[in-house]
Every structure is written in structure tokens, then in C-alpha cells.
C-alpha positions in Angstrom: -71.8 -5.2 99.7 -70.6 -2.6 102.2 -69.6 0.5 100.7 -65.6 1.0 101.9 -65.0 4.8 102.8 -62.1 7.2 101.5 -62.1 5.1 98.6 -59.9 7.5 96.2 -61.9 6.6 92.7 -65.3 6.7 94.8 -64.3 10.1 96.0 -63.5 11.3 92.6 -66.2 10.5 91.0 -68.3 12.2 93.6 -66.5 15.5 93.0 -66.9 15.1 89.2 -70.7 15.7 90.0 -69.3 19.2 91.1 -67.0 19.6 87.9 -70.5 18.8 86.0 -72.9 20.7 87.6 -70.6 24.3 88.6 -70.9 25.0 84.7 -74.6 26.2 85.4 -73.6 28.1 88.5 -70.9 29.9 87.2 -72.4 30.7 83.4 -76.2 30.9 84.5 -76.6 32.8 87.5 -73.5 34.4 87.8 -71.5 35.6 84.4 -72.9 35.4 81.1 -76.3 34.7 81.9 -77.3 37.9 84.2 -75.4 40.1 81.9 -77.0 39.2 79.4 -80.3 39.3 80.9 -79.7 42.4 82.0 -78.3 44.1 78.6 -81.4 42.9 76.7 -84.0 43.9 79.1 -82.6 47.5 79.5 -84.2 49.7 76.8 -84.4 53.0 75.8 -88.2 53.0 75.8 -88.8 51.0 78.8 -85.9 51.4 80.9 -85.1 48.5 83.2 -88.8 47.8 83.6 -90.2 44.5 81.5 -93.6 43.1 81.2 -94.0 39.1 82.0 -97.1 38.1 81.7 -98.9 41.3 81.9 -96.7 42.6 85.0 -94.4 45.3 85.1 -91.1 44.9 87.6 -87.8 46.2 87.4 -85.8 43.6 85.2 -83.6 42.7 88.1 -85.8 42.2 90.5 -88.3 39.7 88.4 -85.0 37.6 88.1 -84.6 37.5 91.4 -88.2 36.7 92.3 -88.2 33.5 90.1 -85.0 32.1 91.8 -86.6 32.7 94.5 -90.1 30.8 93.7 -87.8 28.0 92.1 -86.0 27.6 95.3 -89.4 28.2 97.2 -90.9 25.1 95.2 -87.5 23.1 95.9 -87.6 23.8 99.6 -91.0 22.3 100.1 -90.6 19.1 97.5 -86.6 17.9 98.4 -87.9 17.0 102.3 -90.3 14.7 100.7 -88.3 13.6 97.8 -85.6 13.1 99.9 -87.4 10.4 102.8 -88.4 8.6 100.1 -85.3 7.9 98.0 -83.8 6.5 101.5 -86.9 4.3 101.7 -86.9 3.1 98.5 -83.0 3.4 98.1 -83.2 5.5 95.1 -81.2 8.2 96.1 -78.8 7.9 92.9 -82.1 7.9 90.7 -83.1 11.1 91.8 -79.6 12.4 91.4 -80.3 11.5 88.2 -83.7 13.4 87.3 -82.8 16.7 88.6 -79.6 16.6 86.3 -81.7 16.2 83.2 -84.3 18.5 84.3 -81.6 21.2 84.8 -79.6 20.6 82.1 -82.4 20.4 79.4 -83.8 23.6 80.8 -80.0 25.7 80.1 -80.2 24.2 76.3 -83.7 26.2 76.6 -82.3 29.3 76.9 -80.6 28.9 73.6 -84.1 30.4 72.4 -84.4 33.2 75.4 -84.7 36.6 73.6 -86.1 40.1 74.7 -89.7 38.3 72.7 -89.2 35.6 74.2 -88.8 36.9 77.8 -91.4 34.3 79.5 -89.5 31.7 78.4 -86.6 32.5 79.5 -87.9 33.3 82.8 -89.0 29.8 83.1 -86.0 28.1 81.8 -83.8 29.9 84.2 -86.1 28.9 87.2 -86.6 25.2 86.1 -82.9 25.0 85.5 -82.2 26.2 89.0 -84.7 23.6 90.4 -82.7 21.0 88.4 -79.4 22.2 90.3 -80.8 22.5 93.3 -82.5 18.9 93.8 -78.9 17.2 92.3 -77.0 18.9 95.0 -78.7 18.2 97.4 -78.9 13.9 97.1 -75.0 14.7 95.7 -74.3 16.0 99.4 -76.1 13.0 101.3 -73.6 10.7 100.0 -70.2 13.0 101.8 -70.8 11.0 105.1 -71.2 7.5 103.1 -68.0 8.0 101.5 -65.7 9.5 103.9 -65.0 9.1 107.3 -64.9 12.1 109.6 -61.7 13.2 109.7 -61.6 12.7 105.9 -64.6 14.8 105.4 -63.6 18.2 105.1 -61.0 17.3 103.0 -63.7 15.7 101.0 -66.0 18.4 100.6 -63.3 20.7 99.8 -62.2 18.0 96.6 -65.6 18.8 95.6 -66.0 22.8 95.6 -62.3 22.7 93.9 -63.4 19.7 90.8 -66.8 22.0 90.7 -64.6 25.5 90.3 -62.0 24.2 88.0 -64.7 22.6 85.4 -66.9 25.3 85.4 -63.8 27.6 84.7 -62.7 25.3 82.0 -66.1 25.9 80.3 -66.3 29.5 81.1 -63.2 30.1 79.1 -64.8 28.2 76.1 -67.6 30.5 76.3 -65.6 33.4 76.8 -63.8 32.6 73.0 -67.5 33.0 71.5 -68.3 35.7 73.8 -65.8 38.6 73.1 -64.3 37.0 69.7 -67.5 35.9 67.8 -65.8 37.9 64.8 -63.1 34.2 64.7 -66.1 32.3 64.0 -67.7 34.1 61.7 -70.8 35.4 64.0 -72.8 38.7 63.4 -75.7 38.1 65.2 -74.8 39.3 68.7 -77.1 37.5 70.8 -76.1 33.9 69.2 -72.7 33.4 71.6 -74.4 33.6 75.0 -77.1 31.4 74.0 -74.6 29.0 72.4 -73.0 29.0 76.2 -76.3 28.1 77.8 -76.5 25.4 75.5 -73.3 24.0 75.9 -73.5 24.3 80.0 -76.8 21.8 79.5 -74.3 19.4 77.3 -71.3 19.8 79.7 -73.5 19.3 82.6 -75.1 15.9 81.2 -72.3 14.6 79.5 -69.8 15.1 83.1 -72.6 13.9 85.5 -72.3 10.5 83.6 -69.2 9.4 85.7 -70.6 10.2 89.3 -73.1 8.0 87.9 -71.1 5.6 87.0 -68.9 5.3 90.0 -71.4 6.3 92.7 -73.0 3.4 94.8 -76.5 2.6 95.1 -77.6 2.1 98.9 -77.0 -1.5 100.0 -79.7 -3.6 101.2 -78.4 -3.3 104.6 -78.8 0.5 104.4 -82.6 0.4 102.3 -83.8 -2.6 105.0 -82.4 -0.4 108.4 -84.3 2.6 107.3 -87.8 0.5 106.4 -87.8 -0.5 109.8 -87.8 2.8 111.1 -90.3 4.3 108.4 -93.5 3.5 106.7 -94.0 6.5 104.6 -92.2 9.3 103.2 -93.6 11.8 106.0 -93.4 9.4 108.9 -89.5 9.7 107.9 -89.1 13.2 107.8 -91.0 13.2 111.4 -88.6 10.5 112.7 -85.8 12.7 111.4 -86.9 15.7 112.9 -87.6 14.3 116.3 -83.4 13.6 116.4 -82.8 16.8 115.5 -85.2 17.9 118.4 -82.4 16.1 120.3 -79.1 17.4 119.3 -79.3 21.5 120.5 -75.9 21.8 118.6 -77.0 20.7 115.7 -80.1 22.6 115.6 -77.8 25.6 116.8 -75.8 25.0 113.7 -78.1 25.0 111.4 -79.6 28.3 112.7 -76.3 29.9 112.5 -76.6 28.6 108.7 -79.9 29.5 108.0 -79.0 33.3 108.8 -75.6 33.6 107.1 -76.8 31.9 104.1 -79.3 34.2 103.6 -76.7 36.8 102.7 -74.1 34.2 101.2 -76.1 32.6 98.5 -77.8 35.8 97.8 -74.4 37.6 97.2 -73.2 34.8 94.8 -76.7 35.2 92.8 -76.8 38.9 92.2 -73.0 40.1 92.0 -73.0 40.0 88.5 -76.3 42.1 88.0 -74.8 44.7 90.3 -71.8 44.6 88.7 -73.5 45.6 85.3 -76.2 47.6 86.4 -74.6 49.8 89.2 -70.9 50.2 87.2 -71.9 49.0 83.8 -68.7 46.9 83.7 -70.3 45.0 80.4 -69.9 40.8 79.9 -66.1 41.1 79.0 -65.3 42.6 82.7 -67.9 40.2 84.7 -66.1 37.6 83.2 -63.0 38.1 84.0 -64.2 39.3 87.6 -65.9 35.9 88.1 -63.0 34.0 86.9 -60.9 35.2 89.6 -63.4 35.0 92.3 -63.6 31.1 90.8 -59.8 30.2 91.0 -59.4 32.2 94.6 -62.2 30.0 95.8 -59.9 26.9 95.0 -57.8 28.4 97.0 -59.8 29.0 99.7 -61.6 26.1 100.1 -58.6 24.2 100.6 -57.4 26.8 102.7 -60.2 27.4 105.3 -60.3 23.1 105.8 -56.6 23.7 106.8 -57.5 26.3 108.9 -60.5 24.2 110.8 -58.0 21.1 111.7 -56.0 24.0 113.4 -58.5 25.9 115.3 -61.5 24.2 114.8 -64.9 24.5 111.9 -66.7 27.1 113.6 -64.1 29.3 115.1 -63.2 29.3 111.1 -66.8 30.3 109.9 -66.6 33.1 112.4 -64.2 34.6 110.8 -65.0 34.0 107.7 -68.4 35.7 108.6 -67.0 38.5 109.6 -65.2 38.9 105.9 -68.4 38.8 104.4 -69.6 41.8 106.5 -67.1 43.7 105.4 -67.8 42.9 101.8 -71.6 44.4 102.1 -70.4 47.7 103.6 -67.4 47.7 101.3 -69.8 46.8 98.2 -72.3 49.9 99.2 -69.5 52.1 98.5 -67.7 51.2 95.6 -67.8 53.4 92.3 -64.7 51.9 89.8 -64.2 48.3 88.5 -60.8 48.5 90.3 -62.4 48.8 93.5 -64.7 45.3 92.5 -62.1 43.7 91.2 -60.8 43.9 95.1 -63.9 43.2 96.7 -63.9 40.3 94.2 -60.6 38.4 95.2 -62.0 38.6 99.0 -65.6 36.9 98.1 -63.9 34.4 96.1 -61.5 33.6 99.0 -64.4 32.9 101.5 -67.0 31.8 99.3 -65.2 28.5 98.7 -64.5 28.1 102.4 -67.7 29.1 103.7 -69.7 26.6 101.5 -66.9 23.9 101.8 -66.6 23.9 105.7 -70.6 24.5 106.2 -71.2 20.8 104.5 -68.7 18.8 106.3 -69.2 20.8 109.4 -72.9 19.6 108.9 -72.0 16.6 108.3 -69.5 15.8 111.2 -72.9 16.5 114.0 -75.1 14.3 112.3 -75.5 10.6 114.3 -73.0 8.3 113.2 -73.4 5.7 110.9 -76.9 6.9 109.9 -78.0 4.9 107.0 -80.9 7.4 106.0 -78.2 10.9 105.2 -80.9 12.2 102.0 -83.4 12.4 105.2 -80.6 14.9 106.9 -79.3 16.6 104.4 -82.7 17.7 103.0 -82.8 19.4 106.0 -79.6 21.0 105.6 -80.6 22.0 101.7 -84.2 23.3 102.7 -82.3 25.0 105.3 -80.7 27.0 103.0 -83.0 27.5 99.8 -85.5 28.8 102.8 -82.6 31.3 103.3 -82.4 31.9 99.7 -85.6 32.5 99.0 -85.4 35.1 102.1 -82.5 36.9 100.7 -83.8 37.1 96.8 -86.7 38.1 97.8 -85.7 40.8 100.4 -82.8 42.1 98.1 -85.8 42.6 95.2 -88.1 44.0 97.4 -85.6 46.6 99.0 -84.1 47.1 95.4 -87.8 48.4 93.8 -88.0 50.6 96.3 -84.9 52.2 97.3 -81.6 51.1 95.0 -79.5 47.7 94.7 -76.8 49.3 96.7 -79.2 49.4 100.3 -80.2 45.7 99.0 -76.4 44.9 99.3 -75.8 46.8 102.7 -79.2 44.8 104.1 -77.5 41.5 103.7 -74.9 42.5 106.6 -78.0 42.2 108.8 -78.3 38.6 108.2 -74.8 37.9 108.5 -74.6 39.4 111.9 -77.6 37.6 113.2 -75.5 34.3 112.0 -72.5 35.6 113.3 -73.9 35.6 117.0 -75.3 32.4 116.8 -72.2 30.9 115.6 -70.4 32.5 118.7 -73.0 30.9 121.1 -72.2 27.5 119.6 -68.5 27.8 119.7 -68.7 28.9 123.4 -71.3 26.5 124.6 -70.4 24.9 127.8 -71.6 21.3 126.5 -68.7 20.4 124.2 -68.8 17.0 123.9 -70.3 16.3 120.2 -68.3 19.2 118.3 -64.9 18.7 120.3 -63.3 18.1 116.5 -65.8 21.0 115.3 -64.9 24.0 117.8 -61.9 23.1 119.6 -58.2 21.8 119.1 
């Protein structure tokens, strides 16, 4: 049975799949969790230096190297994992395994104490492999269930189901947090291990209706792409040999690679500056996150607007160009005020950024393609390459010198992405991105 596009319920069951798994990126890796993390690993004996497994490193930093491994392993299995869930047509399966693997390792952390520090370490990294692998065979389905001109629309549904849930859930967690005294809780440490293991219950029990509602691939689809393929690897070649042939799209995801690197790295760390740099304490990141969330919703919405006006890319220039701004601005700041400002403008481009850079994607990829978990593995390795890049460079920098030069260093990438994103909106051969670039 052919799967019929813009279908409203088919849609919105594809953005509950946000609403589920946005609980672990907004508690995890940037609220509760790194504050957390960082309260309980900063002692008066040891400072912020911990042991794991023998090795010293600054507490910071050893959370940022594991995201970085876990997003390292990630980029080398989804290509793979990807070819052969179009092959087999088990794209919705896999969907499915990275949601329990994720969610099972937040209701992990319930048991992460300062003893228990290896633990933790390893929860929080297999929990961000488990997010990381449902995203991506989450994306592949955007062009299957929207058209084109639909699909930044789409995307933008998404980011706004995925920032309202996880602020409905943040709230809940932020009763236990700063009132544990209404429930009758002295031991300190038992709310924000309570939220990790409600984000692993939210996340599983919400991803049941994408489940539900999602389509497998028809035979048609399955059949057109065993054809083409005999293996998982002869896939991925036959994949990249198109992209060998479309210089805009390879442009594009250049310009991505780059400014990722200082995007997703500034969404992962912001709370453990935040803490560590102005010891703002878990009631203020809270409260700081929650309004970069609900600006996002905003934003999202409002930077698809703006690319039906004046086009995707001139769009994600400017929005570029913010977040430049924001890593000189954030090398400077010394009050909670002055975050709380820097604050509203990440949450109004972070939305926008991530929104528009899918459906953008999306929009240069060959029509009617039945085998999208093939592209958009490139797309995701695309960017947990860049991730691992920026974690790693902001720990490395931060051991050595201070967080504060590990912030300003991100502008670097973002300029690097900024000029390739120029050369694509100015290339002279126009005609694929006409609906991407231009009015």
C-alpha cells in the first residue's frame, strides 16, 4: 500500500517521537543531569578532578570525552545500520532498539553516585547512543511523509512536539528538584536521579505512538532498493557515488558539518558552563533552559517562515552569524543576568538552525528515493563526526587553558560554515535549490 503524504495523523505521530525522545536531551545533557554531575564531582579534596578507572581528568572534560566516544561509536555503526534497515525494510525496527537502549540506560542513572562514577559515565554514553541511532531512522521518514513544500513545516512540527514534551517533563522534575521537602525527601541526591528515571519511562512510554502510527516500508520501496544493493556496504557505496554527483548537496552538507561542530557542542556544555564558570546552581539552569526551550518553539516556526520568504540558506546565514555572536558574547559574561540574555538568543536559533538544516537536507536529496535511512545516515554521521570534533576540542582546550577560550574556539567553526554556506547561496548553478536559496 502506498504510503499517502501530509497525512495529518501520520505526521503527528512522527512528531510524538520528538515529544518522546527531547525528555533526555533536555534533562540529560542539558539541565538536571550536568548540574548534577558537576555538583557531585566537585570536592573539596579533589577539586574538579575525578578518577575513572584509574585516570584523572577534570570532571567536565571526562563528560565531554564520553559524548564524544558515544557519538564516535554512533558515527561509524548508523552508516551500516542504516543500508541495511532499507534492505531489509526494517527501518521502524531499528527505530525501535535504540529507544530501548536509550531509555533503559537514563533509568540507570537512578543508581549514578560520586562511588558509583563509572557507571554513570557509562549510562550517560549508552543513553546518548540510544538517542542518537532513534533520531536518526526518525529523520529518514520526513521525506516519506511530506512532500517538499510541506517539509519544513514538517520538521518544524517536530522540534516544537519535541520542546513542548520535554518541557512538560522538566517541570515535573523541577517539583522534586527544588521542593523535595513536599514529598517528604531528605536525601538530596534521590530527586535528580528520580528525573533520570522518569525521562527513561517518558521516553518509552511516548515513543509507543510513532510506533504505532508510523509505516513500515512497502514492498515496493524494500524490492526498488534490493535491486540496486546486495549488501549493506555496496549500499552505502551506491549512496555515496550520488552524492559524488550533486556538488550542492555535498556543499551543503560541508557547510553543516562545520557549523554543527559549534551548534551541537553549545547545546551539550551550556549547562556545565553555566554552573561551573557562574555557579548559577540546578534551580537557575532550570529555569535558563526552560526559556531557551519555549523561545526555540518560537523560533523554529519562525525561521521556516522566514525560508519560504527569502529562501533556507540565506536563513541559516543569518542565523549563523547569531551564533557567533553568542561565543564572543559568552567569553565575556560574568552575572546570570547577562546568560539569562545570551540564553533567549540560543533558544531563538537553536530551534531554527536544527529545524531548517533537516528539511533543507532533505529538499536536495533525489526525489522519490525509496532508500532515505541510506541518506540521512549521512546527514547524522555528518554531524555526530562534528560532534565528536567539537566535545573533544572544547575538553582538550578546556584542560589546558579555561572553558571560557573552549567557548570563544567554537566561533572558528561557525565562520568556516558560514563561508561555505555563502558559496552555496551564490553559486551560479541554481537549478536544484531554486526553493532552497532563492524566492
Amino acid at each position: 500500500m502506498q504510503l499517502i503524504k501530509n497525512d495529518k495523523k501520520t505526521i503527528r505521530g512522527w512528531a510524538m517521537f520528538d515529544w518522546a525522545n527531547s525528555a533526555y536531551n533536555l534533562v540529560i545533557t542539558s539541565t538536571i543531569f550536568p548540574a548534577y554531575y558537576t555538583i557531585i564531582t566537585t570536592t573539596k579534596e579533589h577539586g574538579d578532578k575525578v578518577q575513572f578507572f584509574g585516570r584523572t581528568f577534570v570532571n567536565t572534560a571526562l563528560s565531554n570525552y564520553s559524548l564524544s566516544v558515544a557519538y564516535l561509536i554512533m558515527a561509524l555503526l548508523l552508516p551500516f545500520l542504516s543500508s541495511m534497515a532499507d534492505f531489509n525494510g526494517t527501518k521502524k525496527l531499528y527505530m525501535k532498539i535504540f529507544t530501548y537502549i536509550g531509555s533503559f540506560a537514563c533509568m540507570g542513572l537512578y543508581f549514578f553516585k560520586l562511588d558509583t562514577l563509572e557507571l554513570g559515565i557509562i549510562c550517560f554514553a549508552i543513553a546518548a547512543m540510544g538517542y542518537i541511532g532513534g533520531v536518526m531512522f526518525s529523520n529518514s521518514y520526513l521525506p516519506e511523509i511530506a512532500t517538499v513544500d510541506q517539509q519544513d513545516r514538517v520538521s518544524a512540527q517536530g522540534f516544537a512536539y519535541g520542546y513542548i514534551g520535554s518541557v512538560l517533563l522538566q517541570i515535573i522534575c523541577f517539583v522534586f528538584v527544588l521542593k523535595p521537602d513536599w514529598f517528604g525527601i531528605t536525601d538530596l541526591s534521590f530527586p535528580p536521579r528520580f528525573s533520570f528515571l522518569l525521562v527513561g519511562v517518558w521516553w518509552i512510554v511516548f515513543a509507543q505512538i510513532p510506533f504505532r502510527r508510523l509505516p513500515k516500508q512497502n514492498k515496493d520501496q524494500v524490492a526498488e532498493v534490493k535491486k540496486k544493493a546486495n549488501n549493506g556496504y555496496q549500499e552505502l557505496s551506491k549512496v555515496w557515488k550520488q552524492l559524488n554527483g550533486k556538488a550542492q548537496l555535498k556543499q551543503f552538507l560541508l557547510a553543516f558539518f562545520f557549523y554543527s561542530i559549534g551548534v551541537q557542542t553549545i547545546m551539550l556544555v551550556a549547562a556545565s558552563f553555566g554552573e561551573k564558570e557562574l555557579h548559577l546552581g540546578t534551580d537557575k539552569l532550570i529555569i535558563i533552559i526552560l526559556i531557551i526551550q519555549l523561545v526555540a518553539i518560537a523560533g523554529a516556526y519562525l525561521m521556516s517562515t522566514l525560508g519560504k520568504i527569502i529562501g533556507n540558506v540565506r536563513v541559516l546565514i543569518m542565523v549563523v552569524v547569531i551564533w557567533i555572536g553568542i561565543c564572543v558574547a559568552a567569553y565575556y559574561i560574568s552575572t546570570a543576568q547577562q546568560f539569562y540574555i545570551i540564553a533567549i538568543f540560543v533558544g531563538l536559533v537553536m530551534g531554527g538552525i536544527q529545524s531548517l538544516s533537516r528539511s533543507t537536507y532533505s529538499k536536495f536529496l533525489p526525489l522519490d528515493t525509496p532508500d532515505t535511512a541510506s541518506f540521512f545516515s549521512f546527514y547524522d554521521v555528518t554531524e555526530k563526526i562534528a560532534i565528536v570534533i567539537g566535545l573533544a576540542a572544547f575538553a582538550f582546550i578546556e584542560e589546558r587553558s579555561n572553558i571560557r577560550n573552549s567557548a570563544l574556539s567554537l566561533s572558528v567553526f561557525f565562520f568556516i560554515g558560514l563561508i561555505m554556506l555563502i558559496i552555496l547561496a551564490y553559486t551560479k548553478d541554481k537549478s536544484p535549490s531554486k526553493v532552497i536559496s532563492e524566492n
